[in-house]
C-alpha positions in Angstrom: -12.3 -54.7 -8.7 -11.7 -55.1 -12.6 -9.2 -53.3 -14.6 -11.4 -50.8 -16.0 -12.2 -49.6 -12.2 -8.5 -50.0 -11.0 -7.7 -47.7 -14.0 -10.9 -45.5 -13.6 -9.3 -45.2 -9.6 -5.7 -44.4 -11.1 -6.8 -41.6 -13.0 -9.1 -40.2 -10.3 -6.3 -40.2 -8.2 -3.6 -39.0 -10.4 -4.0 -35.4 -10.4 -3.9 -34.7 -6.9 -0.9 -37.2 -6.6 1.0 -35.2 -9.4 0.3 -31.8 -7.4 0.9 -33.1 -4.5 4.6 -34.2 -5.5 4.9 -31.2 -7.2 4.2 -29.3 -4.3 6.9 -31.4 -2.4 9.8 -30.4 -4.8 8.8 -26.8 -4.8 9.2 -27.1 -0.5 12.6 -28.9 -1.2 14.0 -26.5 -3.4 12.9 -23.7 -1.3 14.8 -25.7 2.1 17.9 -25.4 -0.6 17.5 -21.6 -0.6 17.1 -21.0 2.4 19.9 -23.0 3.6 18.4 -24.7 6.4 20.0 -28.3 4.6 22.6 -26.8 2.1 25.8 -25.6 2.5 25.4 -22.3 0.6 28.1 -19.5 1.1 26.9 -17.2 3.7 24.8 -14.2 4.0 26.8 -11.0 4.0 25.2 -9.1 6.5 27.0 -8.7 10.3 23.5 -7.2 11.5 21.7 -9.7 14.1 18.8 -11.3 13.7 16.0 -8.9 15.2 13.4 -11.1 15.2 14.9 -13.6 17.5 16.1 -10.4 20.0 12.6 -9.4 19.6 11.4 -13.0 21.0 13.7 -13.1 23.7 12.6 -9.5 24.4 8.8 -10.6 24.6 9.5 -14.1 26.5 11.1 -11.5 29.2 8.2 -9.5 29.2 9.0 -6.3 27.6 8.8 -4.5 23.6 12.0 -3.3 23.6 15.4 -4.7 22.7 17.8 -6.0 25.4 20.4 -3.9 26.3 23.2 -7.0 26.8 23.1 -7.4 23.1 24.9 -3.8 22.6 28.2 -5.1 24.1 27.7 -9.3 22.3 27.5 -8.0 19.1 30.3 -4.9 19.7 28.8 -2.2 17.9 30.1 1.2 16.6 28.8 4.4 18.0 26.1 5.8 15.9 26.9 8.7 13.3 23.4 9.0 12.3 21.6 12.2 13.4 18.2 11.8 12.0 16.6 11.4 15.0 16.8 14.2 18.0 17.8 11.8 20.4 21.1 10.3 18.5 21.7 6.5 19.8 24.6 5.6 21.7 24.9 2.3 19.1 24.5 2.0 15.2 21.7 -0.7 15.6 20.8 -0.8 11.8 17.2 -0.4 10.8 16.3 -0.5 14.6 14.0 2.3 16.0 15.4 4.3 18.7 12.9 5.8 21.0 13.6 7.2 24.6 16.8 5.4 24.9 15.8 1.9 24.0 16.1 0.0 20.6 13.0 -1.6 19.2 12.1 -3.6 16.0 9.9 -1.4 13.6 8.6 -4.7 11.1 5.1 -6.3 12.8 5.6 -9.0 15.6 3.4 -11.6 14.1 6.4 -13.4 13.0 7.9 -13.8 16.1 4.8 -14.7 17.8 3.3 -17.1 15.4 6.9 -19.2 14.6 9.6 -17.8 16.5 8.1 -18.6 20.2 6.2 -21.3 19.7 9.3 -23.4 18.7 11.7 -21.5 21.1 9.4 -22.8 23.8 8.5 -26.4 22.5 11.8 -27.0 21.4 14.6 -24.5 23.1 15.9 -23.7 19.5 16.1 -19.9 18.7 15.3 -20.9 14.5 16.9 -18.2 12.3 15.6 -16.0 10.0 16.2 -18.6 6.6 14.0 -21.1 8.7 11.1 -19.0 9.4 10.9 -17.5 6.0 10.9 -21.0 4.8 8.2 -21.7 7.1 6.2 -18.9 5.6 6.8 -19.4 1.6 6.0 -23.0 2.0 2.5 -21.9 3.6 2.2 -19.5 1.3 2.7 -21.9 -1.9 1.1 -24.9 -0.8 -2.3 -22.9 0.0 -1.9 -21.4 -3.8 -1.6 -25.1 -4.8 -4.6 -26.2 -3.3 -6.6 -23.0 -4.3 -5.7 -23.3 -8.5 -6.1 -26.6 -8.2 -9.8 -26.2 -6.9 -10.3 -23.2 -9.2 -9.4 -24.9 -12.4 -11.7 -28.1 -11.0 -14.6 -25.6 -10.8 -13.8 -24.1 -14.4 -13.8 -27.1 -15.8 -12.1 -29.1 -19.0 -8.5 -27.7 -17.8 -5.4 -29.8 -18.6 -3.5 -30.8 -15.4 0.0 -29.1 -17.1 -2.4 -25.7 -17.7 -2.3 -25.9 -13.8 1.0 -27.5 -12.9 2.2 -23.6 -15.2 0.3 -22.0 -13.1 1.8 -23.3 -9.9 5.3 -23.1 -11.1 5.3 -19.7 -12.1 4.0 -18.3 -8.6 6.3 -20.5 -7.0 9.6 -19.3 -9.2 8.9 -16.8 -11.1 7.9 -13.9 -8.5 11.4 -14.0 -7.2 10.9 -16.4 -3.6 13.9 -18.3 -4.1 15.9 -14.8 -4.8 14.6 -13.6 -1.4 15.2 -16.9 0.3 18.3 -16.8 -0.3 20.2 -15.2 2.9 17.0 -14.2 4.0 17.6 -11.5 6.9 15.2 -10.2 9.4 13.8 -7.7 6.2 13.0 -10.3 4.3 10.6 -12.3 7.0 8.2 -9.8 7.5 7.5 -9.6 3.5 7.1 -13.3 3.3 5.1 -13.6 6.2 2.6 -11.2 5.1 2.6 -13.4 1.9 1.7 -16.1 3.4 -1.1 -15.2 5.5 -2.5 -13.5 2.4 -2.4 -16.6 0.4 -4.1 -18.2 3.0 -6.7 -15.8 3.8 -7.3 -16.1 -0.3 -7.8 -19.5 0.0 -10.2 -18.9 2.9 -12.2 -16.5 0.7 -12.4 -18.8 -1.4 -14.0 -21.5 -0.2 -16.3 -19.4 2.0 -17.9 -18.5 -1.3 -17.7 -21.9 -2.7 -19.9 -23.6 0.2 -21.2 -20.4 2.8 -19.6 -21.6 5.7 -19.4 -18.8 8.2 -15.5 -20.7 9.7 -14.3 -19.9 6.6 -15.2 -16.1 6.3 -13.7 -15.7 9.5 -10.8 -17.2 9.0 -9.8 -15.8 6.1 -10.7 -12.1 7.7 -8.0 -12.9 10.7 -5.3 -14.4 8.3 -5.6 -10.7 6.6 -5.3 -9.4 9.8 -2.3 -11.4 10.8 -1.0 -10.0 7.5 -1.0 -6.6 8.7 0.7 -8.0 11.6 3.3 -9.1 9.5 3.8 -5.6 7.0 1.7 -2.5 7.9 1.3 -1.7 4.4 -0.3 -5.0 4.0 -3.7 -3.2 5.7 -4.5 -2.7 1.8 -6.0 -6.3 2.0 -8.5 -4.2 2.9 -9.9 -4.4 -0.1 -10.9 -8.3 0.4 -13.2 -7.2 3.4 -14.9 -3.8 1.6 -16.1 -6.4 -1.0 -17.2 -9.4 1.3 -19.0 -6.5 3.1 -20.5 -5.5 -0.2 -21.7 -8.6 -1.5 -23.6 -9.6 2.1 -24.6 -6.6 2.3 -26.8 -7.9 -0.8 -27.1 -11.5 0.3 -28.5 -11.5 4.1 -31.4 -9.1 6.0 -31.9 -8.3 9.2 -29.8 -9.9 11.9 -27.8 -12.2 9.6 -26.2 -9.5 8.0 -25.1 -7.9 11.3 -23.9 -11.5 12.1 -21.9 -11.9 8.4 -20.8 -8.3 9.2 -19.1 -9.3 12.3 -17.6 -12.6 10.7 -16.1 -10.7 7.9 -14.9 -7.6 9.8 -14.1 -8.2 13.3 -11.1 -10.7 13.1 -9.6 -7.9 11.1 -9.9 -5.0 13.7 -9.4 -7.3 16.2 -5.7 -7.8 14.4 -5.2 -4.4 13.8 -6.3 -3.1 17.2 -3.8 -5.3 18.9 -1.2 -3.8 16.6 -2.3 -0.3 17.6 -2.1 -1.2 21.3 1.6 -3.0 20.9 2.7 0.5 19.2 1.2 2.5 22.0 3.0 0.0 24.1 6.1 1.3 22.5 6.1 4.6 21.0 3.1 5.8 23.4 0.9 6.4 19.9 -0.8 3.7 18.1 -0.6 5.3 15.2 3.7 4.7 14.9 4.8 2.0 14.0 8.5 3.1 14.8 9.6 4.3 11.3 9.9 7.9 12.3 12.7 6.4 14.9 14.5 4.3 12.5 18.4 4.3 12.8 19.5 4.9 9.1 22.3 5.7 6.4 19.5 8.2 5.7 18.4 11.4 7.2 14.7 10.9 8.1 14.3 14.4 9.6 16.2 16.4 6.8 14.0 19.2 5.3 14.4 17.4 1.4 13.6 14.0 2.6 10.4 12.5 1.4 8.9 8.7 2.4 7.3 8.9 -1.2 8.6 10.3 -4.5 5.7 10.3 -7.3 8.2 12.2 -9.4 10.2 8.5 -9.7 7.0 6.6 -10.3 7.5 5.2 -13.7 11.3 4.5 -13.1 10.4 2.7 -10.0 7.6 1.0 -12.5 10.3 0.3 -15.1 12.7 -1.6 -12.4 10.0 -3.6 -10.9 8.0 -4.8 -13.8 10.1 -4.6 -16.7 14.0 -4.3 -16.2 15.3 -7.1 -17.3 18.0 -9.2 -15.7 21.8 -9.4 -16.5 23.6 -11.8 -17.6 27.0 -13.3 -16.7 30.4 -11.8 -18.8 31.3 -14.7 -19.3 28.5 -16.4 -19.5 28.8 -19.0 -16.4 26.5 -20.5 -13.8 24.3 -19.5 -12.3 24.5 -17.2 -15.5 23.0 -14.0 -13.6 24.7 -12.0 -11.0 22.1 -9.5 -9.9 24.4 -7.7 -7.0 27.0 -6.8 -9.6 25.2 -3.7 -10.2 24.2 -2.5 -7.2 24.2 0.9 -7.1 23.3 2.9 -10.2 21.1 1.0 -12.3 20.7 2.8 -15.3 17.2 2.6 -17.5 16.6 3.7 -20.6 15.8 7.4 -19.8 17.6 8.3 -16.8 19.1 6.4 -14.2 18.5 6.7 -10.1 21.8 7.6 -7.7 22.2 4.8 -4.7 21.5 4.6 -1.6 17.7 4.6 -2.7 18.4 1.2 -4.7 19.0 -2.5 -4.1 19.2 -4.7 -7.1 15.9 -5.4 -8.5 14.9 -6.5 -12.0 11.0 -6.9 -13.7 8.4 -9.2 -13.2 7.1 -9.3 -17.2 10.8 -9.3 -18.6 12.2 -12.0 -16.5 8.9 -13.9 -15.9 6.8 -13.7 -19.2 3.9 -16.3 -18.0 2.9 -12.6 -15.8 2.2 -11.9 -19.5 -1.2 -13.5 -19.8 -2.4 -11.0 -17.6 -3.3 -9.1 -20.2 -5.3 -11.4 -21.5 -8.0 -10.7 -18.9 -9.4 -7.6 -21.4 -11.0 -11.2 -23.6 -12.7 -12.6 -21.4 -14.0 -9.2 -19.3 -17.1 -9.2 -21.4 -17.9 -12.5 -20.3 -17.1 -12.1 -16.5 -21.1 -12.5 -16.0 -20.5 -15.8 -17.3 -17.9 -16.9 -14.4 -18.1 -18.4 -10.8 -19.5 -15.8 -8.4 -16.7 -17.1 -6.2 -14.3 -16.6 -9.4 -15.0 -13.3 -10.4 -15.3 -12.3 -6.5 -11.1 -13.4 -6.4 -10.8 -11.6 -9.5 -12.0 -7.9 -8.7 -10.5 -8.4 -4.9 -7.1 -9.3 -6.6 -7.1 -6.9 -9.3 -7.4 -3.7 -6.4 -5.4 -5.1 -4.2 -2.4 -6.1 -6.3 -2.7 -2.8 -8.2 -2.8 -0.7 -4.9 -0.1 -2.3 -3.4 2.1 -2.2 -6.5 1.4 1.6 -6.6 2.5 2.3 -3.2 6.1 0.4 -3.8 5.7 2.9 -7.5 5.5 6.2 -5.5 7.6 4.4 -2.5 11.2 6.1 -2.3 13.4 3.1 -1.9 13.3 0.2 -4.6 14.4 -2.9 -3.2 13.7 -6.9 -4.9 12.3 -8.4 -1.7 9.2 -5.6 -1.9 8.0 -7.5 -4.9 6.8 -10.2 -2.7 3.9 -8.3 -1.8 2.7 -7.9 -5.3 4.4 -10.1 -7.6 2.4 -13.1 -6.6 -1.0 -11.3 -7.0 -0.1 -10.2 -10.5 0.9 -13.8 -11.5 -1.9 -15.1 -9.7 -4.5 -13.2 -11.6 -2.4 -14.0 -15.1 -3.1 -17.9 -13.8 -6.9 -17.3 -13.6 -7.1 -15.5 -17.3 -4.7 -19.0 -18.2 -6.8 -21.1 -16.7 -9.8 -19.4 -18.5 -8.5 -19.0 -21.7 -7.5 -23.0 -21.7 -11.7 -23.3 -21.0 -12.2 -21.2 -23.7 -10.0 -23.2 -26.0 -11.9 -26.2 -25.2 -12.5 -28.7 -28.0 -10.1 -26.6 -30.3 -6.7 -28.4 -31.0 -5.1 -25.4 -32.4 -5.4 -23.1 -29.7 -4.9 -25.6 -27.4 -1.7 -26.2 -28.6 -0.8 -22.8 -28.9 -1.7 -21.7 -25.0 0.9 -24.8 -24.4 4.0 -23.8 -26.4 3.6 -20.2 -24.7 2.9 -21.7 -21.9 5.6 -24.3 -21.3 8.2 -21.4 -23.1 7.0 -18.4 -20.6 6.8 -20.7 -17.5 9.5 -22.8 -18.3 11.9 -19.5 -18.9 10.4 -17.7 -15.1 11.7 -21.0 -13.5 14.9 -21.0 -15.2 15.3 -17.0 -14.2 13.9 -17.2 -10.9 16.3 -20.2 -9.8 19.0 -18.8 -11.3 18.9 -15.6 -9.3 18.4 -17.1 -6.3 21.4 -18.8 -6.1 23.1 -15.5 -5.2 20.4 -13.7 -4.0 21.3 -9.8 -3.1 24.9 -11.3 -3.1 27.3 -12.1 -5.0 28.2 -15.8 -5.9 
């Protein structure tokens, strides 16, 4: 082999290299967060961990809670009477239902990480590990999915995607919700990273038409659900698969694509209906309605949804920007110093509806270029099938989702995860695009890096930052 093919080789090989130790540090960083290997001060929360009562509950062959962990864990008497039956113990954000405790968030989570190791292994992992677990699926199948998309756009700078990737890994707020992560936080990050990886399945079903794909990426959506019921607007992912081979296939192959796209997902959802039946003898109930609270569920002025707070809601999660530090020190924000009342600029919202929470485009400006999609829409006949397929499913799905947390009553950071990512995913594509568009023209070029490099480089900064206190104080 010559130079010129050694050197042909190198550069062949260089962008997947790069990514792939890319990649690597965002997984170490995000073990740092999550504390599984650094000595970070400790979560301030003296609730148990749920999930892993929920695994021992399932490994001894029941739904519900076990009633020995009442006296371990020496609980007060509850003083909430939202429910008609009150609890003998202030189990926190349990559900209470015919005198037994049970764990309202989806049990994919503890079957899909949580047992497996507990059996293989005989370790009972926390909550830090298996969201870990989860935002490192989650990122490493968006890695692998810009990485082919800006492959099949074509004439895109390796940084363009190495932006893209650093963005979605910092700037939509993981290592905030890392940090400490509790039993609320797993659910949301396990419904992230099924999505991702269901996205990535749709994906490359439509690059190359193989039927594993379609059905994978239907029962990672599913498992989704699993994870967050609210995730079952993913939805949206299967209405258009169905549309589009509805169009493609005849006869019996589009009953058999039919059944590829849409039975993994019912299947998943039927299974959660049966486990709520299991439990609250409806499969419709999830166990919210039975939730041990701070709030009165039951009280004539209580309300699950408040459109009336819909564009302060909208304010706090897209544009509230972060505070800093008096004095400024490291890690320079403090978001927990004002929980509470968190005043905007034309009213303010009274706790206990609020956790702190701070804006995607103020704090993370690369979310920015989403707006950039309206230049290239009249060209969208000009993209990938497969590309403008991600692009529509994304664009619903994000904007339903981020609707429902809009009109939601309680505003709390970790929520974002189930939008955040969509909305910076579909600013990467326009990126991407607008980098192809600038092909061949320095000036632009070099303009699409400065902002760029600045809006990335400032999500990264924000996003670590923030996560070294998480919903706590430093």
């Amino acid at each position: 082999m010559n130079c010129q093919n050694i050197i042909s080789y190198v550069r062949s090989r260089s962008a997947p290299l790069l990514m792939a130790l890319l990649l690597s540090v965002i997984i170490a960083s995000y073990a740092f967060y999550s504390g599984i290997f650094a000595n970070l001060p400790p979560v301030q929360d003296a609730n148990p961990n749920y999930f892993n009562m929920l695994g021992e509950a399932f490994l001894s062959g029941h739904t519900y809670i076990d009633s020995y962990v009442l006296d371990y864990y020496h609980l007060p008497p509850a003083k909430n009477a939202a429910i008609s039956s009150k609890p003998p113990y202030f189990f926190l954000d349990t559900s209470f239902y015919q005198g037994r405790y049970y764990v309202y968030w989806g049990p994919v989570p503890v079957l899909l990480v949580w047992i497996p190791i507990k059996l293989l292994t005989g370790i009972s992992v926390s909550a830090g590990f298996t969201g870990f677990i989860f935002a490192s699926l989650a990122i490493a199948c968006l890695t692998l999915l810009f990485f082919r998309i800006s492959q099949r756009i074509g004439a895109i700078p390796l940084w363009g995607t190495m932006f893209v990737i650093l963005s979605l890994a910092y700037g939509t707020w993981i290592p905030f919700v890392l940090r400490g992560a509790r039993f609320y936080e797993v659910p949301g990050l396990g419904g992230y990273a099924f999505t991702a990886m269901g996205l990535l399945c749709y994906w490359l079903y439509w690059e190359n038409k193989k039927s594993l794909w379609l059905v994978l990426a239907s029962l990672c959506f599913g498992l989704a659900v699993g994870c967050r019921i609210n995730l079952i607007f993913n939805g949206v992912f299967i209405v258009l698969a169905l549309i589009i081979l509805h169009r493609e296939h005849t006869g019996r192959e589009r009953i058999r694509t039919y059944i590829q796209a849409l039975f993994p997902w019912l299947m998943c959802l039927s299974l959660y209906g049966i486990y709520n039946y299991v439990r609250f003898d409806s499969p419709f109930q999830t166990g919210i309605s039975y939730q041990v609270s701070v709030l009165d569920w039951h009280h004539r002025r209580f309300r699950l949804f408040t459109p009336e707070w819909s564009l302060e809601h909208a304010y706090l999660y897209l544009f509230k920007p972060l505070q800093w530090n008096v004095p400024i020190a490291f890690p320079f924000f403090s978001p927990a110093s004002f929980w509470g009342n968190m005043t905007i600029p034309w009213t303010s919202i009274e706790a206990p509806y609020l956790e702190p929470t701070f804006g995607l485009l103020s704090n993370s400006p690369f979310a920015l270029f989403y707006f950039l999609i309206g230049a290239h829409w009249k060209n969208r006949q000009n993209w990938a099938p497969s590309f403008r397929l991600i692009i529509y499913a994304l664009l619903l799905y994000s904007a339903t989702v981020l609707l429902f947390f809009m009109y939601h009553y309680y505003v709390t950071q970790r929520y974002s995860v189930d939008f955040a990512p969509w909305l910076m995913a579909i600013s990467g594509m326009v990126y991407l695009l607008s980098l192809r568009a600038c092909s061949g023209k320095m000036g632009c070029t070099r303009a699409l890096f400065i902002f760029g490099a600045l809006f990335c480089a400032y999500g990264v900064f924000t996003g670590t930052m923030s996560g070294y206190c998480g919903y706590f104080r430093c």
